[in-house]
C-alpha positions as CSV (number, residue, x, y, z in Angstrom):
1,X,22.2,-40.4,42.1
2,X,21.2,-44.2,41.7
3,X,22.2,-45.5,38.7
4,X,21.5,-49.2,36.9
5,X,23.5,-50.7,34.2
6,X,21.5,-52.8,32.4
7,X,22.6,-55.4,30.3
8,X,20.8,-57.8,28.1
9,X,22.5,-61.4,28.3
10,X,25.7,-60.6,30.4
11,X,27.0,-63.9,31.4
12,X,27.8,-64.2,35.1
13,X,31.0,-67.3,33.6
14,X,32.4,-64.4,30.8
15,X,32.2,-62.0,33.8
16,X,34.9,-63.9,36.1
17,X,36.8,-65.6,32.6
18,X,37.8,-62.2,31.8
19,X,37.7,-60.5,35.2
20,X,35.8,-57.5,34.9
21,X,35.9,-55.7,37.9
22,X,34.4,-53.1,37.5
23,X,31.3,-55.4,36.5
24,X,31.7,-57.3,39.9
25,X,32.0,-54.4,42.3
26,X,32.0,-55.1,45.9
27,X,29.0,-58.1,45.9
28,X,27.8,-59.7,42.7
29,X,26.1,-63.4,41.7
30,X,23.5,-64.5,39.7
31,X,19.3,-63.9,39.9
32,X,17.1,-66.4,39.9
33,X,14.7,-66.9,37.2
34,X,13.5,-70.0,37.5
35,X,9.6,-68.2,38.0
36,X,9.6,-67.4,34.4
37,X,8.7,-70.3,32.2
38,X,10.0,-68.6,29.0
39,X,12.8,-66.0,30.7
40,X,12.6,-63.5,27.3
41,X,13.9,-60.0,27.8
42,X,10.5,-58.1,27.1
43,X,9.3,-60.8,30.4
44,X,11.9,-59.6,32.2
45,X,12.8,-56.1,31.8
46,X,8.7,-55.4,32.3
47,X,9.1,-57.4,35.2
48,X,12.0,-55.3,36.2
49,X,10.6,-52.3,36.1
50,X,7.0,-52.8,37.8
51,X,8.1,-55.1,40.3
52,X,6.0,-57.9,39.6
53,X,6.4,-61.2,37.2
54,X,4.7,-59.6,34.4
55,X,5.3,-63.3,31.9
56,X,1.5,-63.8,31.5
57,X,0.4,-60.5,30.2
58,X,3.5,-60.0,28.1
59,X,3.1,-63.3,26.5
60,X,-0.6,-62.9,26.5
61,X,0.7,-60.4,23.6
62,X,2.1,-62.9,21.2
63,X,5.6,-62.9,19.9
64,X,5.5,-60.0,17.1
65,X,2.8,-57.8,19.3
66,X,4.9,-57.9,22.7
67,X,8.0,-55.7,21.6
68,X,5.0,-53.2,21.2
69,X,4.2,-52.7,24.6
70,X,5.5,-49.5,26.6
71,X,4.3,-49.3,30.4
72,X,3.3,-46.2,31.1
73,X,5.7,-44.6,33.9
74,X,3.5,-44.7,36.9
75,X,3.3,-48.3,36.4
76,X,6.8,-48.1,37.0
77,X,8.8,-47.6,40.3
78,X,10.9,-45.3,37.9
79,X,7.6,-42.7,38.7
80,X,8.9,-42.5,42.2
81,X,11.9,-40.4,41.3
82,X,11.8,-36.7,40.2
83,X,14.0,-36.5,37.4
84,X,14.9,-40.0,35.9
85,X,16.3,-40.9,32.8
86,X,15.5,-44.0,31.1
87,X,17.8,-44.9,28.2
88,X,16.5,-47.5,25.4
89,X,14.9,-49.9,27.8
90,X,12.6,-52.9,26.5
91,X,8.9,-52.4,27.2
92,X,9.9,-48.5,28.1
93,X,11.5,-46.3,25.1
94,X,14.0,-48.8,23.4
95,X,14.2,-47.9,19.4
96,X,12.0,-50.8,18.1
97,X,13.3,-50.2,14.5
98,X,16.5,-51.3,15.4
99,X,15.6,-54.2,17.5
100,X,13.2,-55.3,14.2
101,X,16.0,-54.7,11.8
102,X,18.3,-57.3,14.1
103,X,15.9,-59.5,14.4
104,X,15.1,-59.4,10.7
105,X,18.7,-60.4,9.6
106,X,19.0,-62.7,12.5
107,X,16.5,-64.7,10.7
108,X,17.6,-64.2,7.5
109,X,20.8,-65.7,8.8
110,X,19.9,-68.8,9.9
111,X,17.6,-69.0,6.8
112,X,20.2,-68.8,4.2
113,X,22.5,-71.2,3.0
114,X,25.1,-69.7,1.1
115,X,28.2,-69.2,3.1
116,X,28.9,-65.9,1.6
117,X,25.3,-64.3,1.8
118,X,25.9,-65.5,5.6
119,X,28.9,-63.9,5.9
120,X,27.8,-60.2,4.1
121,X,24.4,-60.8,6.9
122,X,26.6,-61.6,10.0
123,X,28.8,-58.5,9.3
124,X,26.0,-56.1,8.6
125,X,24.2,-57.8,12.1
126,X,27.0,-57.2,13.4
127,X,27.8,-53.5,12.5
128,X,24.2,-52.4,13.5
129,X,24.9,-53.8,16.8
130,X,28.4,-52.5,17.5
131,X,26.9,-48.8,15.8
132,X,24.2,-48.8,18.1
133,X,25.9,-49.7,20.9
134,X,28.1,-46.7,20.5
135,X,25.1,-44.2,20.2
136,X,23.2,-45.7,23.5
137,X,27.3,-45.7,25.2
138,X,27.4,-41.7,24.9
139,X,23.9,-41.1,26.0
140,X,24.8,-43.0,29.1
141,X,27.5,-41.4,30.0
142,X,26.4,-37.9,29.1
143,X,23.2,-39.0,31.4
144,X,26.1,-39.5,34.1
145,X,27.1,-35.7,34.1
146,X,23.9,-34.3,34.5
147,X,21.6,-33.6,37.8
148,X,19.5,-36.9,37.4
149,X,18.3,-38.7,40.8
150,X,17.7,-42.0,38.6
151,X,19.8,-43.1,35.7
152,X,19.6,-46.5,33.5
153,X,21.0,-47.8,30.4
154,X,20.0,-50.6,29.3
155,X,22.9,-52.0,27.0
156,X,21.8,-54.8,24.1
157,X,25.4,-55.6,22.5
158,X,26.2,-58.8,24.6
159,X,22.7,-60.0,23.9
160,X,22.7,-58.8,20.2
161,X,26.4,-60.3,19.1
162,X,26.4,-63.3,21.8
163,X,23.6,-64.8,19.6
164,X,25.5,-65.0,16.3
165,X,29.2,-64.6,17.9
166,X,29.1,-66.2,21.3
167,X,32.2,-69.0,20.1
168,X,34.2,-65.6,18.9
169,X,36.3,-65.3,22.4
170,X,38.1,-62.3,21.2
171,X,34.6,-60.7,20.1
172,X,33.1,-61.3,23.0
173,X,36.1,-60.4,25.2
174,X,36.2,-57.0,23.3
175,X,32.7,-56.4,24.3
176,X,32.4,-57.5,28.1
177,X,36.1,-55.3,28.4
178,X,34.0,-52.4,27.1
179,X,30.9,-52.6,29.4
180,X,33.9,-53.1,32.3
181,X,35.2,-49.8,31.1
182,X,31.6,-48.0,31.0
183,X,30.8,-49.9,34.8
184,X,33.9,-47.8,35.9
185,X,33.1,-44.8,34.8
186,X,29.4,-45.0,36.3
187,X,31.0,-45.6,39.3
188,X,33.3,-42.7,39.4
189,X,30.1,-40.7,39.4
190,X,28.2,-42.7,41.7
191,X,28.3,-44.7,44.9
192,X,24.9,-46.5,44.5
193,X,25.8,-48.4,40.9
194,X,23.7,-51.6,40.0
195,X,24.7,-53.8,37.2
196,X,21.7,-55.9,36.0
197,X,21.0,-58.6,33.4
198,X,17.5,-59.9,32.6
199,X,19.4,-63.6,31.9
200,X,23.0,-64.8,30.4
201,X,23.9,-66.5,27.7
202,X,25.1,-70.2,27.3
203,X,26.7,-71.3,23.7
204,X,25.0,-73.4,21.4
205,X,28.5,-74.6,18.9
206,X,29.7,-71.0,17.9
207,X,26.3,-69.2,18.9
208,X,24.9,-68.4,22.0
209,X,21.7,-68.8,23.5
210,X,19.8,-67.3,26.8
211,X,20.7,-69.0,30.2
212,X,18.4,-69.7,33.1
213,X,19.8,-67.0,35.9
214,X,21.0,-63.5,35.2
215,X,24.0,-61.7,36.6
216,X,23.6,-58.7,39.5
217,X,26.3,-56.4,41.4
218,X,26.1,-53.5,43.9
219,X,28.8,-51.3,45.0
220,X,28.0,-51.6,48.3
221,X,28.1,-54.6,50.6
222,X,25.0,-56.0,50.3
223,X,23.3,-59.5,51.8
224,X,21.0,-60.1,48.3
225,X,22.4,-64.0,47.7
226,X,20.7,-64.8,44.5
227,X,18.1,-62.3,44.3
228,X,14.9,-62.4,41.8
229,X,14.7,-59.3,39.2
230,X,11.6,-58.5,40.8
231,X,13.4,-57.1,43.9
232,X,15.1,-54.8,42.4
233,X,12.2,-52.6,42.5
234,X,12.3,-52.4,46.2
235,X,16.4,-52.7,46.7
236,X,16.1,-48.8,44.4
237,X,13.1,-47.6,46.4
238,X,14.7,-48.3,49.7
239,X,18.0,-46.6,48.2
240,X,16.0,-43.6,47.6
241,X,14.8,-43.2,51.2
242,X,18.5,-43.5,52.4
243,X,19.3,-41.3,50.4
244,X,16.1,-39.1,51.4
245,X,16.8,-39.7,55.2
């Protein structure tokens, strides 16, 4: 079983602050990105999954209409496996409602200015975030016990909280702990365990805001440097056929 932890925004710095080996594995470093003129996680998960910069046509799509698009799977290399299992992935299956509901108090956040209507919006941002990441958690790790050649969960919560929370250290160390915690147990089921992020996050005062390279890790030795997202498609593919031959 090949398996892929995605994670929206993990930051390659946060990774080695709190040392989250289980995150690292055996080789890890950052992706390059610098292709994508606007590096946006619907550009980059889509680009992900086909295997080829897909930033034109998604942006093509304008900013509300892009978080509609859903390739098809045999535009994806995920067609090549027998019986995948894709969990809430951008530009795949991901629940839309709550990413619009986020994105919705996100910018009713920065909209307001009463310090307590910012506060009651932040904790209710916050608690759809956390309560989703919960639900997506035990579908992954469910996913993990069953007969699946292909498993991915794609994992929003360092994204989602990083915006609002990236200056709250023991917030964000709670979080990047917890992904440590579900990168272990993936591994206990797996010897072929990629951690992927579309791009990191960099802070902006107490928020945080995407960074220009991602973070990537295999569990096996591997010579990738600082690879792009879109070669992820073939790293998986030729995983398969080792694991065919």
């Amino acid at each position: 079983m090949i398996v892929v932890l995605a994670i929206d925004a993990l930051e390659y710095e946060k990774v080695e602050e709190y040392n989250c080996i289980h995150l690292k594995q055996r080789c890890y470093g950052k992706t390059d990105i610098s292709e994508f003129s606007q590096p946006r996680t619907m550009v980059l998960w889509s680009s992900f999954m086909t295997g080829e910069n897909k930033e034109e046509e998604v942006l093509s799509k304008g900013d509300k209409e892009m978080w509609n698009i859903k390739w098809d799977i045999e535009e994806t290399f995920f067609s090549s496996f027998s019986n995948p299992v894709i969990l809430d992935l951008p530009g795949f299956n991901y629940d839309k409602e709550v990413h619009d509901r986020s994105r919705e108090l996100l910018k009713r956040f920065f909209e307001e200015k009463s310090q307590g209507e910012k506060k009651k919006i932040r904790d209710e941002y916050n608690k759809l975030a956390f309560d989703h990441h919960r639900i997506i958690k035990e579908e992954f790790l469910n996913a993990l016990e069953r007969e699946h050649d292909f498993v991915l969960g794609y994992f929003s919560v360092a994204d989602v909280i990083g915006h609002l929370n990236f200056g709250n250290n023991t917030m964000m160390k709670l979080i990047y702990r917890d992904l440590d915690e579900i990168a272990a147990k993936a591994a206990d089921k797996t010897d072929k365990l990629i951690v992927l992020s579309d791009h990191g996050m960099e802070a902006i005062g107490e928020f945080g805001d995407h960074s220009n390279y991602g973070f990537w890790s295999t569990s096996w030795e591997s010579n990738l440097k600082k690879p792009r997202i879109t070669d992820f498609r073939d790293v998986i593919l030729a995983l398969k056929e080792a694991d065919i031959c």
